[in-house]
C-alpha positions in Angstrom: -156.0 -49.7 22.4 -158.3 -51.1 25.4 -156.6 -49.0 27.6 -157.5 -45.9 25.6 -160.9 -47.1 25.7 -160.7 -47.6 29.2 -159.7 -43.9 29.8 -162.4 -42.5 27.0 -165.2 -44.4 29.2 -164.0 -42.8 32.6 -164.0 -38.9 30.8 -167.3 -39.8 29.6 -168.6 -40.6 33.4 -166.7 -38.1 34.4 -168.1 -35.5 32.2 -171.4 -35.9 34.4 -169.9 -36.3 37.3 -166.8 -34.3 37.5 -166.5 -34.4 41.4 -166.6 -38.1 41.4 -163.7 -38.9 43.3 -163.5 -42.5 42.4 -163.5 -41.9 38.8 -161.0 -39.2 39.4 -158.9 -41.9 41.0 -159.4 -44.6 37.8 -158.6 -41.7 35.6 -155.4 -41.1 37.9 -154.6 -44.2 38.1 -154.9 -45.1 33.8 -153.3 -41.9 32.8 -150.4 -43.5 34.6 -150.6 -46.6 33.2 -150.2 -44.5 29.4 -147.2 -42.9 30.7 -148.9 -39.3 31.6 -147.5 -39.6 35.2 -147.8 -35.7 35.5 -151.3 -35.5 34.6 -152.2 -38.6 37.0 -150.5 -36.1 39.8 -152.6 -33.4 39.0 -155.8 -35.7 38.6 -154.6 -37.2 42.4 -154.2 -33.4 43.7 -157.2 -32.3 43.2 -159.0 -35.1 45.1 -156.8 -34.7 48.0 -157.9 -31.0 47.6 -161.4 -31.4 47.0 -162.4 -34.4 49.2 -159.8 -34.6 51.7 -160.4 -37.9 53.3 -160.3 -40.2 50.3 -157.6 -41.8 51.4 -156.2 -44.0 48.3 -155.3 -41.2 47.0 -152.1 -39.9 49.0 -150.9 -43.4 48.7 -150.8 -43.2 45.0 -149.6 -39.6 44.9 -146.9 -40.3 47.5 -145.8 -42.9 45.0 -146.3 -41.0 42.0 -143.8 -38.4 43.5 -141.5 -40.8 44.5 -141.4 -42.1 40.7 -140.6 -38.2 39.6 -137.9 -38.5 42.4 -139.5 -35.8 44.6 -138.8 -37.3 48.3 -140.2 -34.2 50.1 -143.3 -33.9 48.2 -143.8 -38.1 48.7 -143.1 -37.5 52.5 -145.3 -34.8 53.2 -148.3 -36.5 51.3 -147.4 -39.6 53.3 -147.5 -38.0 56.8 -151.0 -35.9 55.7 -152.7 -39.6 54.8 -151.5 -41.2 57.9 -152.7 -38.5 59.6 -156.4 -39.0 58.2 -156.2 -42.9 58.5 -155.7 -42.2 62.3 -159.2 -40.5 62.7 -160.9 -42.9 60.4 -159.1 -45.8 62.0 -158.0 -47.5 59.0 -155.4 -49.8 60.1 -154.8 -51.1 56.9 -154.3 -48.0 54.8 -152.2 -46.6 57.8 -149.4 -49.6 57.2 -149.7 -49.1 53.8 -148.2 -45.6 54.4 -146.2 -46.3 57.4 -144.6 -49.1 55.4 -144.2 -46.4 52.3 -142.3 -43.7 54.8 -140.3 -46.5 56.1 -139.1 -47.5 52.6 -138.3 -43.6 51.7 -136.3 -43.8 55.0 -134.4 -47.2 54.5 -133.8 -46.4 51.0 -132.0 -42.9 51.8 -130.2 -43.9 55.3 -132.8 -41.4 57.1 -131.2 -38.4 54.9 -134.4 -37.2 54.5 
């Protein structure tokens, strides 16, 4: 039930602020949490889409995808963070998602 709640607050911020891409990411990130993995992709889509360099989200999607056993997908959005971690020069993100594309690797003997 709190987690419902939770969810119900963040549509109600995000009803005034539907750009938001912070509460897009809490949404993300609680749909997932109910189960609704698909909707959580969508949700983390459309920030990549609409504010490209928030970068928690390809993290999430890339692990998202990974969870719906799409490798490529994961991969791609992988590479595309890493990418924008470079420019912004944050070294912390950037191991998070070298360390993710490493994992991917190790865990299918560089098949992919």
């Amino acid at each position: 039930m709190i987690k419902r709640d939770r969810i119900k607050l963040i549509e109600e911020m995000l009803a005034t602020n539907s750009e938001d891409p912070f509460l897009n990411y809490a949404a993300a990130l609680e749909y997932n949490k109910l189960g609704e993995r698909k909707k959580a992709i969508k949700i983390l889509e459309g920030i990549i889409k609409v504010t490209p360099d928030y970068l928690g989200g390809y993290y999430q999607l890339g692990k998202l995808f990974e969870e719906e056993n799409e490798y490529e997908k994961a991969i791609a959005v992988y590479k595309k963070g890493r990418k924008i971690a470079t420019v912004q020069q944050n070294q912390k993100t950037l191991g998070e998602l070298n360390e993710a594309l490493m994992l991917i690797d190790d865990d299918f003997d560089g098949s992919l």
